[in-house]
mmCIF file as gemmi writes it, N, C-alpha and C atoms, coordinates in Angstrom:
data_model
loop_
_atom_site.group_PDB
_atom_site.id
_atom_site.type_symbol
_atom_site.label_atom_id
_atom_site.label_alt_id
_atom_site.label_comp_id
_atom_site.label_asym_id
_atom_site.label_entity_id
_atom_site.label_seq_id
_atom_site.pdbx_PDB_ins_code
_atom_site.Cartn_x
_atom_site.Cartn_y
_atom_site.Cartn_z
_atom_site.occupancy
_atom_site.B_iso_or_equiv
_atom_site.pdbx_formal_charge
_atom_site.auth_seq_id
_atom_site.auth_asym_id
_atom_site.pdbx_PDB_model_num
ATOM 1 N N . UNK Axp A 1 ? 0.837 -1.161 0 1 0 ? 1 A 1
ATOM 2 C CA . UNK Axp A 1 ? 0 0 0 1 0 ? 1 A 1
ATOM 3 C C . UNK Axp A 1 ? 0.887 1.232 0 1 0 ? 1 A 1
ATOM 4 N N . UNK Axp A 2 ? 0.474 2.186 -0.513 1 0 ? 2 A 1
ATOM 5 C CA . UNK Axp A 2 ? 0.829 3.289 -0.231 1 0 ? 2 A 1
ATOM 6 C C . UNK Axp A 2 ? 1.209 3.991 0.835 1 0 ? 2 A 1
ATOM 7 N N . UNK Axp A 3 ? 2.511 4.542 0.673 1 0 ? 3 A 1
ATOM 8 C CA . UNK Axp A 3 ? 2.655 5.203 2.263 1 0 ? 3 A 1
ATOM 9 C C . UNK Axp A 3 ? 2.049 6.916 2.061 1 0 ? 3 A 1
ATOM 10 N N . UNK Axp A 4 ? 1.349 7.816 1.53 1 0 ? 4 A 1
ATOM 11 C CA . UNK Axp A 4 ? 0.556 8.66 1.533 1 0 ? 4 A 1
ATOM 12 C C . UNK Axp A 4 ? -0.652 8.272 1.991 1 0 ? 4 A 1
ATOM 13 N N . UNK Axp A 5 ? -1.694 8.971 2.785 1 0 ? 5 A 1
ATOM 14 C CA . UNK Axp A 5 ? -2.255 9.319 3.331 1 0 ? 5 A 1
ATOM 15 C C . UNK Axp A 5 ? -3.796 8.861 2.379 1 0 ? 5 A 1
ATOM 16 N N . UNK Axp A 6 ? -3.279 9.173 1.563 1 0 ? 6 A 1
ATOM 17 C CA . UNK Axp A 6 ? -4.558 8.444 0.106 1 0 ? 6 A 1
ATOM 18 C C . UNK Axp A 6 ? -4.343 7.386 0.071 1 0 ? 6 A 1
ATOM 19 N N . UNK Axp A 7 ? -5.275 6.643 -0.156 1 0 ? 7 A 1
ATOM 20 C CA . UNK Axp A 7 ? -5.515 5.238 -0.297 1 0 ? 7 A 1
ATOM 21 C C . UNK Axp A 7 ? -5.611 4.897 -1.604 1 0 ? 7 A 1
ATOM 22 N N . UNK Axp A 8 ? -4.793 3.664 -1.795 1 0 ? 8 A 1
ATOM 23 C CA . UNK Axp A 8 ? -4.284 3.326 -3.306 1 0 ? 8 A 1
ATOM 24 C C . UNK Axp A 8 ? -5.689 2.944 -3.675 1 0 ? 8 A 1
ATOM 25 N N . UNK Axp A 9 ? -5.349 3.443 -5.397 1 0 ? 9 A 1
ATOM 26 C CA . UNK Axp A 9 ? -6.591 3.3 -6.202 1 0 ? 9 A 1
ATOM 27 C C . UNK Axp A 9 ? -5.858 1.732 -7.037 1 0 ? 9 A 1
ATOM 28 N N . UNK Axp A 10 ? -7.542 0.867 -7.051 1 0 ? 10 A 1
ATOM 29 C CA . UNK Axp A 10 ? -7.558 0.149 -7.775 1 0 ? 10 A 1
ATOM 30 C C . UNK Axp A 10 ? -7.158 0.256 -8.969 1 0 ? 10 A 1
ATOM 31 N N . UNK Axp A 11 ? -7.171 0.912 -9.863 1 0 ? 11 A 1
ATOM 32 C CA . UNK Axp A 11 ? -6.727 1.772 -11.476 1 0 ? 11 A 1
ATOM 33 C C . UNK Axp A 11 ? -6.745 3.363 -11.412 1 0 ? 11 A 1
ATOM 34 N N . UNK Axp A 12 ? -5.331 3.293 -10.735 1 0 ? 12 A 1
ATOM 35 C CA . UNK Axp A 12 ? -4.889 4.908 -11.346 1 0 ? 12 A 1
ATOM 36 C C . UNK Axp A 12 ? -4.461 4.694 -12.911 1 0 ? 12 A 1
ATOM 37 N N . UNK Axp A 13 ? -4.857 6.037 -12.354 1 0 ? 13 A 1
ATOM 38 C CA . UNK Axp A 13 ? -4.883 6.653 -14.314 1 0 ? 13 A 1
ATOM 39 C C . UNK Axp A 13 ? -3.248 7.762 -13.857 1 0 ? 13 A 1
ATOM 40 N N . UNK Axp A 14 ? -1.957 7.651 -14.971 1 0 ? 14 A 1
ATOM 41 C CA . UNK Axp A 14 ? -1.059 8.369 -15.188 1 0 ? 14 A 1
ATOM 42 C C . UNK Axp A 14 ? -0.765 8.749 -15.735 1 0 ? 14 A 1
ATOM 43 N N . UNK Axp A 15 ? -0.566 10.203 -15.968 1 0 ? 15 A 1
ATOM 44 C CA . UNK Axp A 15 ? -0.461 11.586 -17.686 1 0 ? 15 A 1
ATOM 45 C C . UNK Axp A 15 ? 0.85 12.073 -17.333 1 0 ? 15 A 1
ATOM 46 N N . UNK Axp A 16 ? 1.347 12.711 -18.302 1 0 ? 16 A 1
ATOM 47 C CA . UNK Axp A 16 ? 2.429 13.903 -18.369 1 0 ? 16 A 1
ATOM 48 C C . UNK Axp A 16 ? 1.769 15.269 -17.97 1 0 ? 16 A 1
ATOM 49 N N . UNK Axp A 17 ? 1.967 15.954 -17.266 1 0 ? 17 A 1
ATOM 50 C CA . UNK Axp A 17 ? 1.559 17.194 -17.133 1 0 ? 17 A 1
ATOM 51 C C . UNK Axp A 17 ? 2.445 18.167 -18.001 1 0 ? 17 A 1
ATOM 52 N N . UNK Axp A 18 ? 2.131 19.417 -18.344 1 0 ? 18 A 1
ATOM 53 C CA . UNK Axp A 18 ? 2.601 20.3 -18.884 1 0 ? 18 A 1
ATOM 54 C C . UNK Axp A 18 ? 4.338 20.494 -18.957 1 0 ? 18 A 1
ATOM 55 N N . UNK Axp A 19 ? 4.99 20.098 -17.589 1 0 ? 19 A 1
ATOM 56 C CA . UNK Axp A 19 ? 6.081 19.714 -17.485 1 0 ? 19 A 1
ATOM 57 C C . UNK Axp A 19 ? 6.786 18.821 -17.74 1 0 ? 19 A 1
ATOM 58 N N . UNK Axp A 20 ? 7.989 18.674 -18.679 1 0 ? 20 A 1
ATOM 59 C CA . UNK Axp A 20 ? 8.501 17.375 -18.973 1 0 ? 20 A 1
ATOM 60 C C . UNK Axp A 20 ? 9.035 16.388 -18.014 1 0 ? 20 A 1
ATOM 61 N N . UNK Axp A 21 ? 9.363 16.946 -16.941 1 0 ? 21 A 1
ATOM 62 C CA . UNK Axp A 21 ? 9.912 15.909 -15.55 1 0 ? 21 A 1
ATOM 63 C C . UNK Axp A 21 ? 8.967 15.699 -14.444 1 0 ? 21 A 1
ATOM 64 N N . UNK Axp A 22 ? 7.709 16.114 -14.762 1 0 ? 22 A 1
ATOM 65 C CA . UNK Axp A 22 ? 6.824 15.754 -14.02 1 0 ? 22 A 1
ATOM 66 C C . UNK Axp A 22 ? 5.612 14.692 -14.369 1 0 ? 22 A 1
ATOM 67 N N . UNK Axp A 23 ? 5.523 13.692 -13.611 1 0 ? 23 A 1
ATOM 68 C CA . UNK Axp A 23 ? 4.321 12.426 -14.182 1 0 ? 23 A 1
ATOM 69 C C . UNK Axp A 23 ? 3.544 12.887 -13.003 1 0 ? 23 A 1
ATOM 70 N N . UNK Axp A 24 ? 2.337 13.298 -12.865 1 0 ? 24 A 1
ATOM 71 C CA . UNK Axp A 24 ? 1.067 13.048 -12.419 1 0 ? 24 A 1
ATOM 72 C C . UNK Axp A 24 ? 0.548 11.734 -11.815 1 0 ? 24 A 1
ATOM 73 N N . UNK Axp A 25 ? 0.119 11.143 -10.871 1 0 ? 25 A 1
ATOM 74 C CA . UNK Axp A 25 ? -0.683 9.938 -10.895 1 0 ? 25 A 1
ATOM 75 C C . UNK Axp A 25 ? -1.995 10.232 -10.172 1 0 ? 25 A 1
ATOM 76 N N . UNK Axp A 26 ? -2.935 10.044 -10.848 1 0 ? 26 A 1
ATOM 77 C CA . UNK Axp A 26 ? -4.464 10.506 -10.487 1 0 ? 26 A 1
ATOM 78 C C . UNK Axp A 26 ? -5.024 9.432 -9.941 1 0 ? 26 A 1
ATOM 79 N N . UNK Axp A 27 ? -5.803 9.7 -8.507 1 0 ? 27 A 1
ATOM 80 C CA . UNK Axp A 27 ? -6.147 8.226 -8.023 1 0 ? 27 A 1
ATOM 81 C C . UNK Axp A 27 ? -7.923 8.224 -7.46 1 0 ? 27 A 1
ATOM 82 N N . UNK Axp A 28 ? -8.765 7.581 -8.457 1 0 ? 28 A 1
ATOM 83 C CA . UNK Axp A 28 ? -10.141 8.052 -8.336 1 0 ? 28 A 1
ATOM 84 C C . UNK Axp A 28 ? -10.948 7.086 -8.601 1 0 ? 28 A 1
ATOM 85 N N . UNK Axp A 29 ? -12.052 6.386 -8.167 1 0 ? 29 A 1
ATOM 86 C CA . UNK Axp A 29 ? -12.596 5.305 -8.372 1 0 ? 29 A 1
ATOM 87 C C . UNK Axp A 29 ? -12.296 4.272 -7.043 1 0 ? 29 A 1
ATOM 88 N N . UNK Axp A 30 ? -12.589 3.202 -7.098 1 0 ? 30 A 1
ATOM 89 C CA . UNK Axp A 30 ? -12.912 2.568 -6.236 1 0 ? 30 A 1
ATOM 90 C C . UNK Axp A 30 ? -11.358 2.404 -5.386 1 0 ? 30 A 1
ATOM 91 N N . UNK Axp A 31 ? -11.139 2.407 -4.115 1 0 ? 31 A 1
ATOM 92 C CA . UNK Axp A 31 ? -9.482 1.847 -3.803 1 0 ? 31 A 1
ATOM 93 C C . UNK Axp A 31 ? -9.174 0.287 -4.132 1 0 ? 31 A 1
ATOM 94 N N . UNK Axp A 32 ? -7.934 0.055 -4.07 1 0 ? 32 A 1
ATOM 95 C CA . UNK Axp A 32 ? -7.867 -1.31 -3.691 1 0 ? 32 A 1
ATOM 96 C C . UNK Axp A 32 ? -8.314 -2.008 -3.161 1 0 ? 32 A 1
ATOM 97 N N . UNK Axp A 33 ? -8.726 -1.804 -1.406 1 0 ? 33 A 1
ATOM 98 C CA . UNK Axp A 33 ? -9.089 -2.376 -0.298 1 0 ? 33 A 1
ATOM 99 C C . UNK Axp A 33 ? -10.938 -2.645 -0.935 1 0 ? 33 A 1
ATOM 100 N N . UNK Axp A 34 ? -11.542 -1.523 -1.748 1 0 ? 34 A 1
ATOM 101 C CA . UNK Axp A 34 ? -12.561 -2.126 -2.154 1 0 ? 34 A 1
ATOM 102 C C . UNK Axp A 34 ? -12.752 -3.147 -3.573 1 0 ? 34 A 1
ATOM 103 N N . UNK Axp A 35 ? -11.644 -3.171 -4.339 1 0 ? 35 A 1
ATOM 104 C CA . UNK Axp A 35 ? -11.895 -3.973 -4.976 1 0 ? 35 A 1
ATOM 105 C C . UNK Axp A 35 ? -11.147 -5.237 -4.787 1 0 ? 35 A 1
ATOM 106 N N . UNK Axp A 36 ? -10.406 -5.199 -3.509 1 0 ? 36 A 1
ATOM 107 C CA . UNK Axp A 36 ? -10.491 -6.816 -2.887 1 0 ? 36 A 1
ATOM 108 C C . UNK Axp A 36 ? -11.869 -6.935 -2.457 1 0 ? 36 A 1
ATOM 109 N N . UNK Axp A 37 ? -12.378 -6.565 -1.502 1 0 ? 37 A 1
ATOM 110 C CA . UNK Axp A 37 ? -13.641 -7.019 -1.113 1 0 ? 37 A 1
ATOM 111 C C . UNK Axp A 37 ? -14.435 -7.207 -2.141 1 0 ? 37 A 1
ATOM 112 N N . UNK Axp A 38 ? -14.968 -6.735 -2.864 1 0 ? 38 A 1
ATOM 113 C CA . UNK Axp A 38 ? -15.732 -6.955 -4.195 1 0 ? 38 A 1
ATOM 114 C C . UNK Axp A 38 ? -15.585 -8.775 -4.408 1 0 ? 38 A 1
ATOM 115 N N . UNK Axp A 39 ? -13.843 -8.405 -4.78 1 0 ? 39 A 1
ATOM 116 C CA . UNK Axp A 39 ? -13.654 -9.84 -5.538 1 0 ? 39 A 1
ATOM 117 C C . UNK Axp A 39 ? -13.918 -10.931 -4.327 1 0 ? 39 A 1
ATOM 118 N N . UNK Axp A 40 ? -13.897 -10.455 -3.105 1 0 ? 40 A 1
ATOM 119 C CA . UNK Axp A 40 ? -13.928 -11.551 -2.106 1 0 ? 40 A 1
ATOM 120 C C . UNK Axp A 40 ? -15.188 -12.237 -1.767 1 0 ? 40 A 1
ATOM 121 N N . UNK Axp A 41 ? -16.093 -10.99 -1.967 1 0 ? 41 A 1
ATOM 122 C CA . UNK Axp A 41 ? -17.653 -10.932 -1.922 1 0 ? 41 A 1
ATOM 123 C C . UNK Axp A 41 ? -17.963 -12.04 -2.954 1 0 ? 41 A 1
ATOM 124 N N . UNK Axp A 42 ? -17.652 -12.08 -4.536 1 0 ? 42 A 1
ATOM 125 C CA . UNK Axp A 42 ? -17.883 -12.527 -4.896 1 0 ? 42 A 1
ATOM 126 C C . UNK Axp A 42 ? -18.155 -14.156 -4.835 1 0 ? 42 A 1
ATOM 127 N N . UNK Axp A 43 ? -16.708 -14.38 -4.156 1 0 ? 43 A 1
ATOM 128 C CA . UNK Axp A 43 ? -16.655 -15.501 -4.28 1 0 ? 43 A 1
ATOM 129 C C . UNK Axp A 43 ? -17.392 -16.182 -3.039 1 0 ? 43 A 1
ATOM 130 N N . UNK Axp A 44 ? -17.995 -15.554 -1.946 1 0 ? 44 A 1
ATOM 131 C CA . UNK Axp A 44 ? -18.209 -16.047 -1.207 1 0 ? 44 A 1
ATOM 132 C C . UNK Axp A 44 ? -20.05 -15.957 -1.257 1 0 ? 44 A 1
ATOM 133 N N . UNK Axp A 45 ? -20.459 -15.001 -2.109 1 0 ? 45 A 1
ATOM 134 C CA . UNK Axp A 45 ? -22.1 -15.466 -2.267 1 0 ? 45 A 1
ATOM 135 C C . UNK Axp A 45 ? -22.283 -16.842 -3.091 1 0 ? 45 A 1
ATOM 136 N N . UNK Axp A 46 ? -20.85 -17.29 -4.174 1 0 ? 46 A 1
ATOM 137 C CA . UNK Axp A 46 ? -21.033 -17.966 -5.175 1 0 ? 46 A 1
ATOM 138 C C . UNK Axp A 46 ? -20.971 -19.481 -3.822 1 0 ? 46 A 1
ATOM 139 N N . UNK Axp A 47 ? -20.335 -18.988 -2.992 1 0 ? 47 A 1
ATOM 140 C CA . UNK Axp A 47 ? -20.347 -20.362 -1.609 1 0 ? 47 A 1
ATOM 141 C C . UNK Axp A 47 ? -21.557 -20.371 -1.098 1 0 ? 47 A 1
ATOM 142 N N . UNK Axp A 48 ? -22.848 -19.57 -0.751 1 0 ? 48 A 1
ATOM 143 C CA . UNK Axp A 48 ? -23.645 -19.415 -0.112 1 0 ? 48 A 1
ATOM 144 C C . UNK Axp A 48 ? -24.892 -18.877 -0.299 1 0 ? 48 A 1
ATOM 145 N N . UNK Axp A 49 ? -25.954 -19.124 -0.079 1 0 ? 49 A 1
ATOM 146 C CA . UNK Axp A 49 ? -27.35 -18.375 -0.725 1 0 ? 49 A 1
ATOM 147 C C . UNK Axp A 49 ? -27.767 -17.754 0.568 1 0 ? 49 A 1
ATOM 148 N N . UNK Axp A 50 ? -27.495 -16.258 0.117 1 0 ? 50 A 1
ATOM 149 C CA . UNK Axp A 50 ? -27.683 -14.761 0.839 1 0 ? 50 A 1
ATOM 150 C C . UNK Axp A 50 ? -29.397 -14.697 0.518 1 0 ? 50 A 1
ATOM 151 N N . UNK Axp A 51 ? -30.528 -14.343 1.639 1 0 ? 51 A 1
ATOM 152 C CA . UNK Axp A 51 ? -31.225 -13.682 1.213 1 0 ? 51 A 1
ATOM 153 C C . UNK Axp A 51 ? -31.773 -12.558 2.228 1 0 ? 51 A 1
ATOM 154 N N . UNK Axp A 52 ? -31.638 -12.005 3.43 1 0 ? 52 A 1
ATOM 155 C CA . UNK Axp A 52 ? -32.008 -11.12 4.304 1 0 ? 52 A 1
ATOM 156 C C . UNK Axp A 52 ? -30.486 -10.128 4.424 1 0 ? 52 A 1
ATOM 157 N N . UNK Axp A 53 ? -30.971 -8.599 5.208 1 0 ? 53 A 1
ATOM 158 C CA . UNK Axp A 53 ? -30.334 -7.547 4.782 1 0 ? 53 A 1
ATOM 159 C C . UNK Axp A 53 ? -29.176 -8.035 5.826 1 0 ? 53 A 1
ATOM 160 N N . UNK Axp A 54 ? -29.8 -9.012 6.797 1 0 ? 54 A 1
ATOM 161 C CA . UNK Axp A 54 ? -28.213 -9.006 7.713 1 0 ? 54 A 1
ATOM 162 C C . UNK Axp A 54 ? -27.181 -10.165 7.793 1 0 ? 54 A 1
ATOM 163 N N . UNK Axp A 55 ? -27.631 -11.211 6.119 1 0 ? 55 A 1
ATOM 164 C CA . UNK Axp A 55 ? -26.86 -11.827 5.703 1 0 ? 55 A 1
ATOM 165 C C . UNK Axp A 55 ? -25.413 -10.815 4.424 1 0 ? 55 A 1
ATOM 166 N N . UNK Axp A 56 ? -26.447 -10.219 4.282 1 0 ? 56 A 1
ATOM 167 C CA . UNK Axp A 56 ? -25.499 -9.573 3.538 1 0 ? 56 A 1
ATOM 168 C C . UNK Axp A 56 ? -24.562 -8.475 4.267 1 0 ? 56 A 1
ATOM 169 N N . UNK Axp A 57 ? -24.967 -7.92 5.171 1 0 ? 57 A 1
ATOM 170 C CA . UNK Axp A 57 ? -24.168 -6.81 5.808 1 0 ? 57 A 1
ATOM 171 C C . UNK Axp A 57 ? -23.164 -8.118 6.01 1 0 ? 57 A 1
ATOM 172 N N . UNK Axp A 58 ? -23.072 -9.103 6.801 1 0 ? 58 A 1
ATOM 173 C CA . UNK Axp A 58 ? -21.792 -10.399 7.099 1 0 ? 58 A 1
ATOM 174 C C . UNK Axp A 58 ? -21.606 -10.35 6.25 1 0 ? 58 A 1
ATOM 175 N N . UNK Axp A 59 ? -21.84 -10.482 5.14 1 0 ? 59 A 1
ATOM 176 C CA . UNK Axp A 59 ? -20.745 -11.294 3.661 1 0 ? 59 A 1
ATOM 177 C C . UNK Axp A 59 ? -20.513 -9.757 3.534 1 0 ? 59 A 1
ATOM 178 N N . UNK Axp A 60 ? -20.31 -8.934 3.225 1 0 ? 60 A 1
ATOM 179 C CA . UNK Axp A 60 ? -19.579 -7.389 3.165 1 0 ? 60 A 1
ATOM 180 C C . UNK Axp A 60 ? -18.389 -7.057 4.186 1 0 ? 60 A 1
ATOM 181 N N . UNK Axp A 61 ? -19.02 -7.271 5.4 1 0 ? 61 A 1
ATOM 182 C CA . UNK Axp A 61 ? -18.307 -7.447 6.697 1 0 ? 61 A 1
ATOM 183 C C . UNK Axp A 61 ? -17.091 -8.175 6.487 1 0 ? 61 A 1
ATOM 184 N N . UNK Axp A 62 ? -17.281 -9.642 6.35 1 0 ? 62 A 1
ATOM 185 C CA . UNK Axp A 62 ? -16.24 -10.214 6.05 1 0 ? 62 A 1
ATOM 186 C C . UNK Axp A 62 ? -15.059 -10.465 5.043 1 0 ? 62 A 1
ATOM 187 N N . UNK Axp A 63 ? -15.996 -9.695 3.613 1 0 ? 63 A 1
ATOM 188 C CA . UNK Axp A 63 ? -14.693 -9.501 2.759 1 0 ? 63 A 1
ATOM 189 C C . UNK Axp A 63 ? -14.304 -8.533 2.591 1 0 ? 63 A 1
ATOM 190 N N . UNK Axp A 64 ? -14.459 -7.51 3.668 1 0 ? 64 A 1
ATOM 191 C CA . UNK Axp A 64 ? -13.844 -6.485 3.845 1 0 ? 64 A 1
ATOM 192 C C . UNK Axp A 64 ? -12.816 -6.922 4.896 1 0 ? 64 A 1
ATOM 193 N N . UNK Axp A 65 ? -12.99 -7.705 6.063 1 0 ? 65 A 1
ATOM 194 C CA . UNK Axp A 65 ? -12.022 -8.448 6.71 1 0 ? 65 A 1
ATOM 195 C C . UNK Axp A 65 ? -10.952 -9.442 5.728 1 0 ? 65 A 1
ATOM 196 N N . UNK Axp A 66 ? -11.344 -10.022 4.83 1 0 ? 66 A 1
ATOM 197 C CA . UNK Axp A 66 ? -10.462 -10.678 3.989 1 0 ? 66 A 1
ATOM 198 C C . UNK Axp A 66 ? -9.189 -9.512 2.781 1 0 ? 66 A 1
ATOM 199 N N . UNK Axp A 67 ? -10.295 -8.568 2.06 1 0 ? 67 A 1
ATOM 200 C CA . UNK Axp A 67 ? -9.792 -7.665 2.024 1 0 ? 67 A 1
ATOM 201 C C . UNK Axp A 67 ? -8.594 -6.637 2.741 1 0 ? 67 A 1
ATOM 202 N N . UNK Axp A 68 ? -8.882 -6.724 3.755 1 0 ? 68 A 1
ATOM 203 C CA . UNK Axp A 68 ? -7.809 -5.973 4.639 1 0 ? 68 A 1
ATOM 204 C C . UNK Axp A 68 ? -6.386 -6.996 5.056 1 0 ? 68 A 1
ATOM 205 N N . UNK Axp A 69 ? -6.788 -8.531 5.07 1 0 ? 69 A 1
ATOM 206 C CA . UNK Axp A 69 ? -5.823 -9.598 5.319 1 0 ? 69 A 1
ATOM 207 C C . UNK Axp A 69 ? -5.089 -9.413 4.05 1 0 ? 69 A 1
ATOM 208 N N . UNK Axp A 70 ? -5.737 -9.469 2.839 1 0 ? 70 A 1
ATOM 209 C CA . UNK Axp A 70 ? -4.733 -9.757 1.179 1 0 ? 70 A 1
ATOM 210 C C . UNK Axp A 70 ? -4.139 -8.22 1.428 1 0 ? 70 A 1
ATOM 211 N N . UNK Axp A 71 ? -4.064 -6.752 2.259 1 0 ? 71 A 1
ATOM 212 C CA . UNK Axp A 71 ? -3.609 -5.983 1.687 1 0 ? 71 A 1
ATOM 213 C C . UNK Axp A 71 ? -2.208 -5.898 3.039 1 0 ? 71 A 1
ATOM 214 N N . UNK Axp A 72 ? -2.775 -6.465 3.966 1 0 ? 72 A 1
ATOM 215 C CA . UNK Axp A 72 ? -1.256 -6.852 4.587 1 0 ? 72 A 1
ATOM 216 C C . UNK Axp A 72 ? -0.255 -7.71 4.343 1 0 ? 72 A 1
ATOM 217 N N . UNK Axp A 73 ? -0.753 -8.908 3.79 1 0 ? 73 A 1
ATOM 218 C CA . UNK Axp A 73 ? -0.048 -9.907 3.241 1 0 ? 73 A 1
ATOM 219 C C . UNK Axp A 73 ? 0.864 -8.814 1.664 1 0 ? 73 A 1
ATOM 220 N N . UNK Axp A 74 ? 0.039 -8.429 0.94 1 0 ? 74 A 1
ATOM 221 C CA . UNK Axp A 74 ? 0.662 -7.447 0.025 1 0 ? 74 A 1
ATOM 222 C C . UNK Axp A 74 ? 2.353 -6.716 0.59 1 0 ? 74 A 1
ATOM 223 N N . UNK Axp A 75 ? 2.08 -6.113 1.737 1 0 ? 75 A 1
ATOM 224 C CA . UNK Axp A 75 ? 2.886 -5.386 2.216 1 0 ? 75 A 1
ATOM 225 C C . UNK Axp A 75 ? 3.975 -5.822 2.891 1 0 ? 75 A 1
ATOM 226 N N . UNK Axp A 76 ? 3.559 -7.308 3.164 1 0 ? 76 A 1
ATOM 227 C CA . UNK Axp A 76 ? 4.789 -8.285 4.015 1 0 ? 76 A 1
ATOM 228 C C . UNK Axp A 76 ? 5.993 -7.89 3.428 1 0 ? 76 A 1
């Protein structure tokens, strides 16, 4: 992860700015940490049949907990 204060984007976008020794990196859209969970989510409704609002807050819950495990392991 990033050691700034912003939280790494899943797909930064990077331009040349007006200056030739300067690269830009623009960071907008979902972070990382949410598109682990996403992908974690995924795989874990495809394990389980979700149908009330506080099955799903857990499966969010938790691949946001899984999410946060793949972004330390990242950083090992």
């Amino acid at each position: 992860m990033s050691n700034t204060n912003q939280p790494e984007s899943a797909f930064p976008s990077t331009f040349k700015s007006m200056s030739p020794e300067e690269v830009q990196v623009h960071r907008w859209g979902m972070t990382l940490r949410d598109y682990f969970a996403a992908q974690a989510m995924q795989s874990i409704l495809q394990a389980k049949d979700v149908h009330d609002s506080r099955e799903w807050y857990n499966t969010a819950w938790i691949a946001y907990q899984v999410s946060d495990e793949m972004l330390k392991a990242r950083d090992a």
